[in-house]
N, C-alpha and C positions, 0 to 999 in steps of 0.2 A: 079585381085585385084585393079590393076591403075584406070581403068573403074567403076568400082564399088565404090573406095574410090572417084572419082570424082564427081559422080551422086551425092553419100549421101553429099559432102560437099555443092552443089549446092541446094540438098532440103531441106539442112541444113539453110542455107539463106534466099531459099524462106518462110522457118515456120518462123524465125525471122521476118521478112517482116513482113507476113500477122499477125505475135505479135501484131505488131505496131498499127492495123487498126481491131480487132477483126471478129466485123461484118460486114463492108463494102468488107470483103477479107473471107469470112469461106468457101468461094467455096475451098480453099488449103485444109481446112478438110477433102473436100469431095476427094479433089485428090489424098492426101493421103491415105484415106482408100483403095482407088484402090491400092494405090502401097504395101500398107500390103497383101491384098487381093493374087495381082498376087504373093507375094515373100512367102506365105504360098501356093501358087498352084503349086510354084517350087519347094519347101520344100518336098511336099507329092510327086511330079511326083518323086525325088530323093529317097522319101524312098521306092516306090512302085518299082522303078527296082532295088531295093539293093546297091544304092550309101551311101547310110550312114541309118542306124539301129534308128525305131519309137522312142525309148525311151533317144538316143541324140537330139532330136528334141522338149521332150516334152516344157524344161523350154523357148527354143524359142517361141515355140506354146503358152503356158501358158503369156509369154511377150505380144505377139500380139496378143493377145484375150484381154488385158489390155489395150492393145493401140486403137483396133478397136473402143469399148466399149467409150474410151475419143474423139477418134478423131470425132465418130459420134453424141456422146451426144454433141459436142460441135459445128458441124454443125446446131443437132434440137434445139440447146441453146434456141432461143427464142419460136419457136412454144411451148418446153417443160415448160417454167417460164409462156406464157399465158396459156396454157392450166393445170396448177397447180394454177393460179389466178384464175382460175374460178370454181374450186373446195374450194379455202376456202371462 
């Protein structure tokens, strides 16, 4: 739990950081989506050998399907605002 509350205070930081500087810093988006990524591939390896039961998992899962969804629309932030500019 030490290890773990240490990580998140430290990417807790770095997102504040990359706050500050949106698009000169949205590569942190992308690095985040990795680390949602891998912590839903631990989540499934833990329910596939019966460490903890699919349906205590869902509202996590349901979280990070929310977060992937933001952390990524806000890497493609600008390719998606040009590419919606040249449709109206």
């Amino acid at each position: 739990m030490g290890y773990g509350a240490s990580l998140m205070l430290g990417w807790t930081a770095l997102l504040i950081w990359a706050y500050q500087k949106p698009m000169e810093r949205k590569v942190v988006a992308a690095l985040t989506v990795l680390v949602i990524w891998g912590l839903i591939i631990t989540e499934i390896a833990a329910v596939l050998t019966g460490h903890i039961v699919a349906w205590r998992m869902m509202p996590t899962w349901f979280l990070q399907a929310i977060l992937l969804v933001l952390f990524a629309g806000g890497f493609h932030y600008s390719k998606i605002r040009q590419w919606h500019g040249r449709l109206a």
